[in-house]
Gaussian input, Z-matrix of N, CA and C with variables (Angstrom, degrees):
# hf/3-21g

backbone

0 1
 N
 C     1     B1
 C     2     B2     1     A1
 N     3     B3     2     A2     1     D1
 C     4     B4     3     A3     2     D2
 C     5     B5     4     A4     3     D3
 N     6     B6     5     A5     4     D4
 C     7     B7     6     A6     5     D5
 C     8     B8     7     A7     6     D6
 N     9     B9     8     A8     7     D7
 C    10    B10     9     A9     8     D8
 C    11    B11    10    A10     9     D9
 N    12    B12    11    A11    10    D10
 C    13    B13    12    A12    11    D11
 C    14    B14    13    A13    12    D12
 N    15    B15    14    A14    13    D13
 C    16    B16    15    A15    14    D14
 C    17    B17    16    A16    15    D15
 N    18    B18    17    A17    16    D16
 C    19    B19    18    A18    17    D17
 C    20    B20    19    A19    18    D18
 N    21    B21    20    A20    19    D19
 C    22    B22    21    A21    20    D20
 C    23    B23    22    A22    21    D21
 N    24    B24    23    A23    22    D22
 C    25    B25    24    A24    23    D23
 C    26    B26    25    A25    24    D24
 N    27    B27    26    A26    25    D25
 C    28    B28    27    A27    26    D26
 C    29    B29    28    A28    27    D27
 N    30    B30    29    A29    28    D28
 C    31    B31    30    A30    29    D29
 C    32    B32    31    A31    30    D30
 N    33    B33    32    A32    31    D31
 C    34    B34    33    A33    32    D32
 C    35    B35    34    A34    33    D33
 N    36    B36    35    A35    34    D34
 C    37    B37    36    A36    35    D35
 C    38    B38    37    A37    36    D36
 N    39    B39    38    A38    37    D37
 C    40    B40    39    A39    38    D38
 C    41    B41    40    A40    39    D39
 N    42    B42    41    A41    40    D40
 C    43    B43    42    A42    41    D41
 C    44    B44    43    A43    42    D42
 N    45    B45    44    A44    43    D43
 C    46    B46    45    A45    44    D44
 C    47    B47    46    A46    45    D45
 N    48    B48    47    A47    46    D46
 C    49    B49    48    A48    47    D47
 C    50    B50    49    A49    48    D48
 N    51    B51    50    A50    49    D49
 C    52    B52    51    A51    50    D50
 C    53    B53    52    A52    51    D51
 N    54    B54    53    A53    52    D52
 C    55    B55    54    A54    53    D53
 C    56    B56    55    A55    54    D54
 N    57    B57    56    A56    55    D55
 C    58    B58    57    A57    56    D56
 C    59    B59    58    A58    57    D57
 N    60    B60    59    A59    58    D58
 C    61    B61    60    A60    59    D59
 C    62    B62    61    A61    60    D60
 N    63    B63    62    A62    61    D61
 C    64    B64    63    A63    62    D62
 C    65    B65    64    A64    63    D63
 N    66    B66    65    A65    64    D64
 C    67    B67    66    A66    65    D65
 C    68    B68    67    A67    66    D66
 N    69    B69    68    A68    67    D67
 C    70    B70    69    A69    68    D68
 C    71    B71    70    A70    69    D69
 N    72    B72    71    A71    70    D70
 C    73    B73    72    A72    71    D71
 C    74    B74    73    A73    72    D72
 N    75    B75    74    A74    73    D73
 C    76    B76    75    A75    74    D74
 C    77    B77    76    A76    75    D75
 N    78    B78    77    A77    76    D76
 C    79    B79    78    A78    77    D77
 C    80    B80    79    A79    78    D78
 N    81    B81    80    A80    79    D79
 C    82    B82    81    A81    80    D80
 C    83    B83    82    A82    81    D81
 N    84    B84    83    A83    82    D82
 C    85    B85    84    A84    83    D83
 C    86    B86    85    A85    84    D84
 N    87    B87    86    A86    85    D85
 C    88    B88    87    A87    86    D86
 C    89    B89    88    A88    87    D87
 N    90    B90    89    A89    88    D88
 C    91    B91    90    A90    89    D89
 C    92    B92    91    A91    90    D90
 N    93    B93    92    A92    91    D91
 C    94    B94    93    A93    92    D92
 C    95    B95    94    A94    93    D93
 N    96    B96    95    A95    94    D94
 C    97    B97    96    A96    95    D95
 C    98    B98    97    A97    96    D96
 N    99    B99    98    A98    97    D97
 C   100   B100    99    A99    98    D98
 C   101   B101   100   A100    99    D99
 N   102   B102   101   A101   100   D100
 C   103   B103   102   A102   101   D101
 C   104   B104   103   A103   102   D102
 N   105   B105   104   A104   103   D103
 C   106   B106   105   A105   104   D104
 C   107   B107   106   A106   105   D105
 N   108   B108   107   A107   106   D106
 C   109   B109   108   A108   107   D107
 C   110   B110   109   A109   108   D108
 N   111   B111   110   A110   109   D109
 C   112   B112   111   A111   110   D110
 C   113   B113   112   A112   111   D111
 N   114   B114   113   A113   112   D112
 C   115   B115   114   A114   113   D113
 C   116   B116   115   A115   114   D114
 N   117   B117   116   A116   115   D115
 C   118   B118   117   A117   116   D116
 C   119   B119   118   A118   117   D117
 N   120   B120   119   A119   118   D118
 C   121   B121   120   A120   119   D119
 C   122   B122   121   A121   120   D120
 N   123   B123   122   A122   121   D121
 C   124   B124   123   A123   122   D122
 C   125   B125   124   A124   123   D123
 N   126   B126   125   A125   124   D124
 C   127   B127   126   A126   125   D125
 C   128   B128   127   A127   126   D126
 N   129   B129   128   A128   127   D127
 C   130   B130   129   A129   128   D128
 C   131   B131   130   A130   129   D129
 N   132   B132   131   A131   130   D130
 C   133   B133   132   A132   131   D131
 C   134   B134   133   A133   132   D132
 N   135   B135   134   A134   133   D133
 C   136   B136   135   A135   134   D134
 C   137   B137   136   A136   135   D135
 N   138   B138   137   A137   136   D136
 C   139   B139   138   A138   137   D137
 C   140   B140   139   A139   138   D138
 N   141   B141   140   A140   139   D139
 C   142   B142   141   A141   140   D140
 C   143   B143   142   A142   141   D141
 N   144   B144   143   A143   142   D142
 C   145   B145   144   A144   143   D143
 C   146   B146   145   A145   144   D144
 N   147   B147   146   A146   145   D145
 C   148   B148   147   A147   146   D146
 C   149   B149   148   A148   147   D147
 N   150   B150   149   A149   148   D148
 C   151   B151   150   A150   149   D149
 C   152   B152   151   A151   150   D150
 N   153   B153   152   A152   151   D151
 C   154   B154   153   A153   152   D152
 C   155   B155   154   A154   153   D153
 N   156   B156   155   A155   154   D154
 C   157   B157   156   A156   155   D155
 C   158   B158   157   A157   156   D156
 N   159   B159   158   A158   157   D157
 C   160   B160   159   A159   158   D158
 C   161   B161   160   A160   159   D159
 N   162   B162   161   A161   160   D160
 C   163   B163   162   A162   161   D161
 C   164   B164   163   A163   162   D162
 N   165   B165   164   A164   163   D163
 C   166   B166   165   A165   164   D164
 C   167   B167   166   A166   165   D165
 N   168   B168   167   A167   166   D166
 C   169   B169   168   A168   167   D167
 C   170   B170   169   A169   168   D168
 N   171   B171   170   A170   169   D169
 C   172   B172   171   A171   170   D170
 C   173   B173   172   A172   171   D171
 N   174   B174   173   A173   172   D172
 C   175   B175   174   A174   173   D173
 C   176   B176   175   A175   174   D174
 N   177   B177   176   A176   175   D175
 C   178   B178   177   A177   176   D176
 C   179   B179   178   A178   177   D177
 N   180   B180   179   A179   178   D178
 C   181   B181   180   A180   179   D179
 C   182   B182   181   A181   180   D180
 N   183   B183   182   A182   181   D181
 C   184   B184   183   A183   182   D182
 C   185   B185   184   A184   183   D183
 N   186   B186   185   A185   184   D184
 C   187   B187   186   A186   185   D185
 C   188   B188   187   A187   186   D186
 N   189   B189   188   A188   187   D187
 C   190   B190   189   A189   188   D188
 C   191   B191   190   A190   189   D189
 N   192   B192   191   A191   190   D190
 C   193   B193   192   A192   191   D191
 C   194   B194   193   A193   192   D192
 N   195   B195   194   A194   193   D193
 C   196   B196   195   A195   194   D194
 C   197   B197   196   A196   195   D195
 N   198   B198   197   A197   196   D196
 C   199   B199   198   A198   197   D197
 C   200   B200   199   A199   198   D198
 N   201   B201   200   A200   199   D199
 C   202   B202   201   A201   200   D200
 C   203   B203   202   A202   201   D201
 N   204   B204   203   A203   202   D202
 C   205   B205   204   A204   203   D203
 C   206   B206   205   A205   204   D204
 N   207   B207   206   A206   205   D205
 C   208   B208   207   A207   206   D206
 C   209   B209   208   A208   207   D207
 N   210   B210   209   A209   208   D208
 C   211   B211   210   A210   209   D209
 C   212   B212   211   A211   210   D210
 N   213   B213   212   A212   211   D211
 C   214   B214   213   A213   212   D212
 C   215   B215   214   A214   213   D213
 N   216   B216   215   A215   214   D214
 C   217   B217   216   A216   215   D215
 C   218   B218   217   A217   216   D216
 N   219   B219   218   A218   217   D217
 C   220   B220   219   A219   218   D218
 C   221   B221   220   A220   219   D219
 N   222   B222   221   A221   220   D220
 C   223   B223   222   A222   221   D221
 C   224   B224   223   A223   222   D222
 N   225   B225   224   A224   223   D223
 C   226   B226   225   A225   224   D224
 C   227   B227   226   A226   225   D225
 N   228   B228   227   A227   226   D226
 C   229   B229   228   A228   227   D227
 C   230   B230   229   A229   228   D228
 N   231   B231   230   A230   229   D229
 C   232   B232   231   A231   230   D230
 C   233   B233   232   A232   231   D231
 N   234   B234   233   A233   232   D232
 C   235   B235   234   A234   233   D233
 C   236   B236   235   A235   234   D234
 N   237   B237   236   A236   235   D235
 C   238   B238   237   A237   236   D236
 C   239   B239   238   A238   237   D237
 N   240   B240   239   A239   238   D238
 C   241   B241   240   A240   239   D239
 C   242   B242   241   A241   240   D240
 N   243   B243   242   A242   241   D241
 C   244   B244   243   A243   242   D242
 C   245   B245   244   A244   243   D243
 N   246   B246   245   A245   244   D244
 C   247   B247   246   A246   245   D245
 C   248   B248   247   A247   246   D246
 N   249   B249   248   A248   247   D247
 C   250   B250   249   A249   248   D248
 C   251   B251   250   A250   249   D249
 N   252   B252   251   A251   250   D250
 C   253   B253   252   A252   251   D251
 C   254   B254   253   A253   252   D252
 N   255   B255   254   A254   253   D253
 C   256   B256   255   A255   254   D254
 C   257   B257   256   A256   255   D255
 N   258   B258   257   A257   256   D256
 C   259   B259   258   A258   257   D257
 C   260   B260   259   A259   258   D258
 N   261   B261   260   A260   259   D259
 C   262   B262   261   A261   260   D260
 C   263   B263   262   A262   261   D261
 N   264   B264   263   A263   262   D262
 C   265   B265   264   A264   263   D263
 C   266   B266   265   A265   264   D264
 N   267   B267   266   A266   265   D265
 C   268   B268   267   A267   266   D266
 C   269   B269   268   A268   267   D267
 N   270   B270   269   A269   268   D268
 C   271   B271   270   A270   269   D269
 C   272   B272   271   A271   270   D270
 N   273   B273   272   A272   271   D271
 C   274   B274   273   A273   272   D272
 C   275   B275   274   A274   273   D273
 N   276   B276   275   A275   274   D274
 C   277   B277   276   A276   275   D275
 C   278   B278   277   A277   276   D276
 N   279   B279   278   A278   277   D277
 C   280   B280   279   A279   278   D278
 C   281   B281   280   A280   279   D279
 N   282   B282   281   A281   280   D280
 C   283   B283   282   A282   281   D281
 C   284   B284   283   A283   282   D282
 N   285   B285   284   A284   283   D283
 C   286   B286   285   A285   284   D284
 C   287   B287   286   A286   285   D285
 N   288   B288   287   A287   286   D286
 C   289   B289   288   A288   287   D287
 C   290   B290   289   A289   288   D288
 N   291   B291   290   A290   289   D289
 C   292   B292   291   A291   290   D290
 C   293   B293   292   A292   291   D291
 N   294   B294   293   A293   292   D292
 C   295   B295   294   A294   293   D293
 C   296   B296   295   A295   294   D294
 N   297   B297   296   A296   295   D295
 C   298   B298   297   A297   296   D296
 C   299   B299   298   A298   297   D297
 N   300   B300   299   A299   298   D298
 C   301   B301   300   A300   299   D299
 C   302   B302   301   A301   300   D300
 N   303   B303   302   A302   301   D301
 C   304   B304   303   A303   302   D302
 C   305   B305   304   A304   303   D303
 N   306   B306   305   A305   304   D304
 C   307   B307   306   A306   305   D305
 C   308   B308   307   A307   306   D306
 N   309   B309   308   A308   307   D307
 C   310   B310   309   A309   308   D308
 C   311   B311   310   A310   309   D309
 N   312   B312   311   A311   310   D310
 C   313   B313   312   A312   311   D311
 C   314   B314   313   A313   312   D312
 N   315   B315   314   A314   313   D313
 C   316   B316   315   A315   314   D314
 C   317   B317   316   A316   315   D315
 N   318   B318   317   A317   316   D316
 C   319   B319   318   A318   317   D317
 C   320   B320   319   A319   318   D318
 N   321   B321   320   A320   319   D319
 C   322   B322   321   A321   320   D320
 C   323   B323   322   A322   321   D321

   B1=1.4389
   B2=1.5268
   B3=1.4281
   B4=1.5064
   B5=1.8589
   B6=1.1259
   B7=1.2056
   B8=1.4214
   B9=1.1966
   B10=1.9957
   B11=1.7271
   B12=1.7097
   B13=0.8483
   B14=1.2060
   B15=1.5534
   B16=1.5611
   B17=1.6471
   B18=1.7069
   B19=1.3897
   B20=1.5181
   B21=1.4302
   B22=1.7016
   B23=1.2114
   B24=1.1394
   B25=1.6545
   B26=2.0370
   B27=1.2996
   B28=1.2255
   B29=1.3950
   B30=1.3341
   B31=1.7994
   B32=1.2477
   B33=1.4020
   B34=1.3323
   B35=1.7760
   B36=1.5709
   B37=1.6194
   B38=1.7036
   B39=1.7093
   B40=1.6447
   B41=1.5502
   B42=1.3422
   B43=1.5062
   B44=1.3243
   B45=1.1128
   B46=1.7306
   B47=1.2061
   B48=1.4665
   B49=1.1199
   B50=1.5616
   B51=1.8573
   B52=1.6554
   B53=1.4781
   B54=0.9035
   B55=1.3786
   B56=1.3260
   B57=1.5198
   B58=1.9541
   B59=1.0789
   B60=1.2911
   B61=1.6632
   B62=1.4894
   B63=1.1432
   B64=2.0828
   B65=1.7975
   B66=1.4954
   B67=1.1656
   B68=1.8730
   B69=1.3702
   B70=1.5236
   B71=1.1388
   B72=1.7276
   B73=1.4692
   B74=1.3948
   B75=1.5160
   B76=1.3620
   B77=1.4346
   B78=1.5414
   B79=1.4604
   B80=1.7381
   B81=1.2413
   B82=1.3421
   B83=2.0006
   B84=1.3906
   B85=1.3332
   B86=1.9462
   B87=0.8462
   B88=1.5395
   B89=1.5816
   B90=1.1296
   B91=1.8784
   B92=1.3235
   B93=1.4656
   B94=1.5049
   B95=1.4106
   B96=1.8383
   B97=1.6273
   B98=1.6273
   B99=1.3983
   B100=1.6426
   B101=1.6638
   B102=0.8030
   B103=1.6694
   B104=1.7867
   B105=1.5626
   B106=1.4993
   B107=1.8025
   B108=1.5245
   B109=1.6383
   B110=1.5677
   B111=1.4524
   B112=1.4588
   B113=1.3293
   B114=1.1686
   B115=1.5856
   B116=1.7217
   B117=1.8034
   B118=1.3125
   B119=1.8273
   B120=1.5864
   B121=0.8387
   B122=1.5127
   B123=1.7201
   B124=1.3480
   B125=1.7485
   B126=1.1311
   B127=1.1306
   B128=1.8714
   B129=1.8179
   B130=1.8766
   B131=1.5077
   B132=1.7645
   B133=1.3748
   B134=1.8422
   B135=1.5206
   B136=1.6309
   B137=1.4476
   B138=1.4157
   B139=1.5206
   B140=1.6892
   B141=1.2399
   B142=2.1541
   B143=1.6982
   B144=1.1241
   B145=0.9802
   B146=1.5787
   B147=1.6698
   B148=1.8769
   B149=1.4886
   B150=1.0677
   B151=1.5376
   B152=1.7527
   B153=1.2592
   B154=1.4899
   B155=1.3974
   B156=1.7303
   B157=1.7868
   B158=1.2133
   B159=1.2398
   B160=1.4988
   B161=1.4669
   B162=1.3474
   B163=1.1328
   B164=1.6765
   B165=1.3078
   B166=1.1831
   B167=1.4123
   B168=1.2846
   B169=1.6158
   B170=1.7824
   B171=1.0531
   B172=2.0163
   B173=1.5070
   B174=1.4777
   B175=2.1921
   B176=1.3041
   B177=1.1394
   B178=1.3461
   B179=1.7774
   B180=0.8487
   B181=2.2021
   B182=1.2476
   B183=1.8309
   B184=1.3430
   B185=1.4895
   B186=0.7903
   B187=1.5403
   B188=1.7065
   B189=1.0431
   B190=1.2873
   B191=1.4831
   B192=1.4086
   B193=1.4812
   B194=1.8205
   B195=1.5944
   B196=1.5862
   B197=1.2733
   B198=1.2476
   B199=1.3671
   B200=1.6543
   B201=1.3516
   B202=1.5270
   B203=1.6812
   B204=1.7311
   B205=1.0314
   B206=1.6913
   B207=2.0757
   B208=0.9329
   B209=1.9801
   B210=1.8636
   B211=1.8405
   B212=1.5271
   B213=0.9650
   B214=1.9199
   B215=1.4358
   B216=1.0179
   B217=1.6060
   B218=1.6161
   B219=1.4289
   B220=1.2449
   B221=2.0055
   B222=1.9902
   B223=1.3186
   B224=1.1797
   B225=1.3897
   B226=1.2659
   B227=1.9702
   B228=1.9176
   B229=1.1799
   B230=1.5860
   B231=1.1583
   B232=1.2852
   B233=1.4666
   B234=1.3625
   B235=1.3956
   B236=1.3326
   B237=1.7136
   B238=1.7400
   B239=1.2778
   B240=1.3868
   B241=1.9224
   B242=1.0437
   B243=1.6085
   B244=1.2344
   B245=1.6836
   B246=1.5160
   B247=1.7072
   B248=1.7611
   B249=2.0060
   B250=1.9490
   B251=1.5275
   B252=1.5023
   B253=1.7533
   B254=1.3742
   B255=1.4406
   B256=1.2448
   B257=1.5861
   B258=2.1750
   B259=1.3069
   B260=1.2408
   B261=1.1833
   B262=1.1146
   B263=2.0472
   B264=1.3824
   B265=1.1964
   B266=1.2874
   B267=1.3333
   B268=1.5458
   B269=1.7158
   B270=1.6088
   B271=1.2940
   B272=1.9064
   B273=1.4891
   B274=1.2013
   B275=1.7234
   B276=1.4411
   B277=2.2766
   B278=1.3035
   B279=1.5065
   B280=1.4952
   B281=1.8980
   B282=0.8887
   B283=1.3250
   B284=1.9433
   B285=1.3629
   B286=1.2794
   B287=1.4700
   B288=1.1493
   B289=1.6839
   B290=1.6124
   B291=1.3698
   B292=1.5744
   B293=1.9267
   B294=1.0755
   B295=1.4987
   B296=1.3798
   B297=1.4779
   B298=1.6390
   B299=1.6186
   B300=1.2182
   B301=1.1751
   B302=2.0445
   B303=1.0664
   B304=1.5771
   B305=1.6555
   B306=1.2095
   B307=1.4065
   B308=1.6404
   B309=1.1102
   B310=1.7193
   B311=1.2672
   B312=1.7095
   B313=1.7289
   B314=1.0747
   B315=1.5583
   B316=1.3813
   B317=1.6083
   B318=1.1356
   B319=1.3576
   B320=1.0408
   B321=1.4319
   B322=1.8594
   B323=1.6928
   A1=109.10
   A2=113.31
   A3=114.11
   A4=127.22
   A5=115.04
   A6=96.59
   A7=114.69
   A8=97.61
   A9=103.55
   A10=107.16
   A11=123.20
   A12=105.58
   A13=128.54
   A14=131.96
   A15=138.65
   A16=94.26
   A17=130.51
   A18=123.62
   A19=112.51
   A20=92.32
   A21=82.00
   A22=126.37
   A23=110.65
   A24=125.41
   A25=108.67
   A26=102.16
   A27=110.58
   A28=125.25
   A29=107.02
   A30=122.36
   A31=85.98
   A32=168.27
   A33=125.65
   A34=116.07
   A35=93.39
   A36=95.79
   A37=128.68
   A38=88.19
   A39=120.31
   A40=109.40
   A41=115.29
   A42=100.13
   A43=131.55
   A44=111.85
   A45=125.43
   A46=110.57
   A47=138.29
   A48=141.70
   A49=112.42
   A50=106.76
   A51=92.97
   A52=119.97
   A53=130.93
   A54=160.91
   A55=93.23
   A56=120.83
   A57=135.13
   A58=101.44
   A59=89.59
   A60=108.09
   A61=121.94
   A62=100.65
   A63=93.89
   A64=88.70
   A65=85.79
   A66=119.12
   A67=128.94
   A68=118.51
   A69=85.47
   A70=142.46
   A71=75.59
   A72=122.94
   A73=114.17
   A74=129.53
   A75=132.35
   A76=110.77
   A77=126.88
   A78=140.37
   A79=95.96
   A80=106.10
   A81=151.65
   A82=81.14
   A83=90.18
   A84=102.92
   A85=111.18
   A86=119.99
   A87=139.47
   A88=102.25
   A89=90.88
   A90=91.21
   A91=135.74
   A92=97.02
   A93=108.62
   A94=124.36
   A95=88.15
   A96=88.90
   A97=110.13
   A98=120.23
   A99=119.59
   A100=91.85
   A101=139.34
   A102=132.28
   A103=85.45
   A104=124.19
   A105=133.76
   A106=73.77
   A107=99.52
   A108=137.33
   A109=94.34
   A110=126.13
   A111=114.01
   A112=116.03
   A113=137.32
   A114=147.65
   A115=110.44
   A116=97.37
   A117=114.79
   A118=98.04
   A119=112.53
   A120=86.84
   A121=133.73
   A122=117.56
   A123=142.53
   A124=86.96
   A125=126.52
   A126=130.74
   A127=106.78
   A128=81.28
   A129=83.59
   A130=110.07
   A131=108.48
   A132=110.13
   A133=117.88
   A134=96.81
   A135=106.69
   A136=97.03
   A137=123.55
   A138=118.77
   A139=110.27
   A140=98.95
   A141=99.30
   A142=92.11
   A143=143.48
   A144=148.43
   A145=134.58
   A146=84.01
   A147=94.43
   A148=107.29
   A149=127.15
   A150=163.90
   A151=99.99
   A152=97.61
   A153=110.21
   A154=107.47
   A155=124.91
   A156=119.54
   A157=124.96
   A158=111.08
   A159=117.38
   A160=106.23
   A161=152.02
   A162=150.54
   A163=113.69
   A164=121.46
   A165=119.90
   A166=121.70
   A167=116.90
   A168=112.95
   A169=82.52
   A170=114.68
   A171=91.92
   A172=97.26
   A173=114.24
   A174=100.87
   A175=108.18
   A176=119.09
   A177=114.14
   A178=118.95
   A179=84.88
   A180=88.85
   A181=97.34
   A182=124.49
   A183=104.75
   A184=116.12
   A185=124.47
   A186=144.06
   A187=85.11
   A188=132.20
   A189=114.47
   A190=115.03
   A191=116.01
   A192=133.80
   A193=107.59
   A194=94.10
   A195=110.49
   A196=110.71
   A197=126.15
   A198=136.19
   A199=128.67
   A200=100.14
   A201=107.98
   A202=123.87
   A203=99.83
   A204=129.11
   A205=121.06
   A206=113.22
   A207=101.48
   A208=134.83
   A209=81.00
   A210=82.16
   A211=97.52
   A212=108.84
   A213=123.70
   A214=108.82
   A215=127.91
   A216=129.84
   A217=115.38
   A218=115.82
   A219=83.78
   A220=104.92
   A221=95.27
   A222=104.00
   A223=123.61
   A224=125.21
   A225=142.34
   A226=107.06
   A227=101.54
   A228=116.04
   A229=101.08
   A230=119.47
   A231=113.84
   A232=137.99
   A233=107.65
   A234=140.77
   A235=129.59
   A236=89.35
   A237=92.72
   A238=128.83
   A239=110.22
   A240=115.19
   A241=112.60
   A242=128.36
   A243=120.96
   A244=123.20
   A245=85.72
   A246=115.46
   A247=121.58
   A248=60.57
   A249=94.82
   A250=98.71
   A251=125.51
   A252=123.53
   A253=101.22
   A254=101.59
   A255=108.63
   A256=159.86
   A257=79.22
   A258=97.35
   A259=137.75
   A260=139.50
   A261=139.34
   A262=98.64
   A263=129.60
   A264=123.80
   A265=122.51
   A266=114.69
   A267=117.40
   A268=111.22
   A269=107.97
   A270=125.31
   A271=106.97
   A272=119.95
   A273=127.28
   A274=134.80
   A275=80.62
   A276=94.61
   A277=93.03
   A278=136.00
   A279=130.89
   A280=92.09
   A281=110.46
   A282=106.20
   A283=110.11
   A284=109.02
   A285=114.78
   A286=113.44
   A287=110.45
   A288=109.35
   A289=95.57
   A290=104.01
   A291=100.59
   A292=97.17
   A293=111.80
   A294=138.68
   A295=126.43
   A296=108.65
   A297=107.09
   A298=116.17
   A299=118.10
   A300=130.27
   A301=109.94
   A302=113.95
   A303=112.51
   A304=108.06
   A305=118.69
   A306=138.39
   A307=89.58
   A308=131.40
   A309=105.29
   A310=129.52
   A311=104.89
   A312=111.40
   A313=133.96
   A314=111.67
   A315=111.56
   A316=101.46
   A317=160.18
   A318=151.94
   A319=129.50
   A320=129.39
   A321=135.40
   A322=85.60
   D1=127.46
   D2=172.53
   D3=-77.41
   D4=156.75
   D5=-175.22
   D6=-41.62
   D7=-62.15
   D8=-162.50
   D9=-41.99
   D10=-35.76
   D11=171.41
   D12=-71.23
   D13=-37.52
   D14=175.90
   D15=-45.35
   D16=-49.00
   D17=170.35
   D18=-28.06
   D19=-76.44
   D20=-173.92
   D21=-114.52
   D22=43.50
   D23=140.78
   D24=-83.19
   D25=-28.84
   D26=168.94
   D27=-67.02
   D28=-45.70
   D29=179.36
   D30=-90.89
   D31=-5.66
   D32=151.46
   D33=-78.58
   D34=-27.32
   D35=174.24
   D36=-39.96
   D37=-53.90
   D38=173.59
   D39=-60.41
   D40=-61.08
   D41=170.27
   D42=-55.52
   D43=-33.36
   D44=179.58
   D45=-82.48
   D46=-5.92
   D47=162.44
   D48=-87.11
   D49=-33.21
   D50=179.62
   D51=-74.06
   D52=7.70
   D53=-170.36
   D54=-74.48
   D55=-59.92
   D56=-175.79
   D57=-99.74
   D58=133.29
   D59=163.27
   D60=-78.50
   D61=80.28
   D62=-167.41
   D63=-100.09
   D64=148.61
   D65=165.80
   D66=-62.20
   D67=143.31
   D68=151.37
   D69=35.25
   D70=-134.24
   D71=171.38
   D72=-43.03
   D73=-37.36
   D74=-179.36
   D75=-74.11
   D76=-21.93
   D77=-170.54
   D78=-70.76
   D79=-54.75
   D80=-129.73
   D81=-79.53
   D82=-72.85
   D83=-171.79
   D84=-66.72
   D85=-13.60
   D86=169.93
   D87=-72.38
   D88=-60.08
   D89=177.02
   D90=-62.02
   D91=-14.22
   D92=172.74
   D93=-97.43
   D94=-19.25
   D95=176.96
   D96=-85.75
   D97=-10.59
   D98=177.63
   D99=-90.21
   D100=-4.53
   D101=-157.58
   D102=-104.07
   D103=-45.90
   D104=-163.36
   D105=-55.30
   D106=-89.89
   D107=-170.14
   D108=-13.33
   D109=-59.43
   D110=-176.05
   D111=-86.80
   D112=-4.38
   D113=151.27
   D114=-31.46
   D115=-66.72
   D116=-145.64
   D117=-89.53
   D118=-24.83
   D119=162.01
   D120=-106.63
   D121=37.80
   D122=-179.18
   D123=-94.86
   D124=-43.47
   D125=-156.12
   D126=-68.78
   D127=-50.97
   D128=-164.49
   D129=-75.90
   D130=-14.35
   D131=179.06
   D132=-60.11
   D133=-41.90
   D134=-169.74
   D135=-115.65
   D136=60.57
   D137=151.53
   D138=-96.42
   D139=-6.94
   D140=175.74
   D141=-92.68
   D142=-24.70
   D143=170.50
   D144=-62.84
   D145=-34.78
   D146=166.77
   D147=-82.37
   D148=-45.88
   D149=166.13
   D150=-21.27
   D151=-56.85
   D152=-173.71
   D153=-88.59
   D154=-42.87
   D155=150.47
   D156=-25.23
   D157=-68.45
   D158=-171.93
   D159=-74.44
   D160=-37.15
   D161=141.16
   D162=-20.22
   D163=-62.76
   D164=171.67
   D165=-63.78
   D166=-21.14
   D167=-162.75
   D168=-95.59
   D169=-10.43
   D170=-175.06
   D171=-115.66
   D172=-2.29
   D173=141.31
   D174=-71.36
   D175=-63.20
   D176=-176.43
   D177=-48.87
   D178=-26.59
   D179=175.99
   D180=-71.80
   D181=-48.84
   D182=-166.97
   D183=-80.45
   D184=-6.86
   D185=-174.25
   D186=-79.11
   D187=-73.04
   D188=-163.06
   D189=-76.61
   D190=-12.12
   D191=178.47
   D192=-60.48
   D193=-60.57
   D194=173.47
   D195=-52.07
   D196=-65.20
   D197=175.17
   D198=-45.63
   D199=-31.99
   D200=156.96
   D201=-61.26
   D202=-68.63
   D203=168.00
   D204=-31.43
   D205=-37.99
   D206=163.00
   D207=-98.29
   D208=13.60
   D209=-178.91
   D210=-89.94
   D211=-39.80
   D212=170.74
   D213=-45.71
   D214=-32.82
   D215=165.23
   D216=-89.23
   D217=0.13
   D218=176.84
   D219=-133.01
   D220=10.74
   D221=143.36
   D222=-66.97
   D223=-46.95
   D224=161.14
   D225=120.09
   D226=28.53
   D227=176.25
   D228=-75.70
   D229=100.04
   D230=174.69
   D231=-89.28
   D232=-4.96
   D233=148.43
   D234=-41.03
   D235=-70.72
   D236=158.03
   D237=-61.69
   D238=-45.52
   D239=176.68
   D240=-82.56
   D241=39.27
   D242=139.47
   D243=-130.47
   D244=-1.12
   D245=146.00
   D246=-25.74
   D247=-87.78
   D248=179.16
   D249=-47.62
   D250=-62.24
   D251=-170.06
   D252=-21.77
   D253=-87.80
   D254=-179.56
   D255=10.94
   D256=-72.75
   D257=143.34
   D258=-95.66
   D259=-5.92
   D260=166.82
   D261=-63.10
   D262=-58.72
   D263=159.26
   D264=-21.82
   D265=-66.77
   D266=179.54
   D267=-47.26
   D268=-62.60
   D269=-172.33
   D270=-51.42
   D271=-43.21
   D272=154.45
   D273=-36.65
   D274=-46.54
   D275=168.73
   D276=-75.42
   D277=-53.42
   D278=-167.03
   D279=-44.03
   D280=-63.95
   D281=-147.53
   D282=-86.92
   D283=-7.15
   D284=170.58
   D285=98.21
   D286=37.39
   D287=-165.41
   D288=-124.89
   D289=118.01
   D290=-175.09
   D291=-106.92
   D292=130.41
   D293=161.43
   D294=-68.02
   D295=-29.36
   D296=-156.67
   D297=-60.73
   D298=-22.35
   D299=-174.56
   D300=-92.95
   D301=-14.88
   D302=176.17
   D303=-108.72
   D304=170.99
   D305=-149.92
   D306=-85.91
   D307=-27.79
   D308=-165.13
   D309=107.54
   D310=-43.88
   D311=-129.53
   D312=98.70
   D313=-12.65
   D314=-146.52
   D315=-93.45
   D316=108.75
   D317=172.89
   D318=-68.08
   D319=153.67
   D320=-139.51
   D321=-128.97

């Protein structure tokens, strides 16, 4: 909806309301039920949207996870790079990517 229309979808609202004598409490309670009504459907619109946020923010974690993990190995902090493993593992189940069957990186 463009502005001009929310205008007068608004000014017919307002006129068609001066019409009733509402109360308050009846304004009051009207306003909460369009305030619920546009909530829920803000919500159901951008649930592929959160979906796809959080998806991106835990590539991007492992990306910097790995990338840690491989400066930490080649300080030879091994503490930390088995830190980082860890999480990069965890961050891997988050996202559905199973490893157990490929090399790692790791060399023979």
């Amino acid at each position: 909806m463009t502005d001009k229309e929310i205008r007068k979808l608004g000014k017919v609202v307002s006129d068609g309301l001066s019409e009733y004598k509402l109360t308050d409490e009846e304004l009051s309670k009207m306003a909460v039920y369009i305030a619920d009504t546009l909530i829920e459907r803000s919500i159901s619109a951008n649930d592929n949207w959160k979906a796809d946020d959080e998806m991106d923010h835990l590539v991007g974690e492992l990306a910097r996870c790995m990338t840690l993990q491989n400066v930490y190995e080649e300080r030879e902090e091994y503490e930390k790079c088995a830190v980082m493993k860890i999480r990069v593992t965890e961050i891997n189940n988050k996202l559905g990517i199973d490893l157990k069957g490929e090399d790692n990186g790791n060399e023979t």
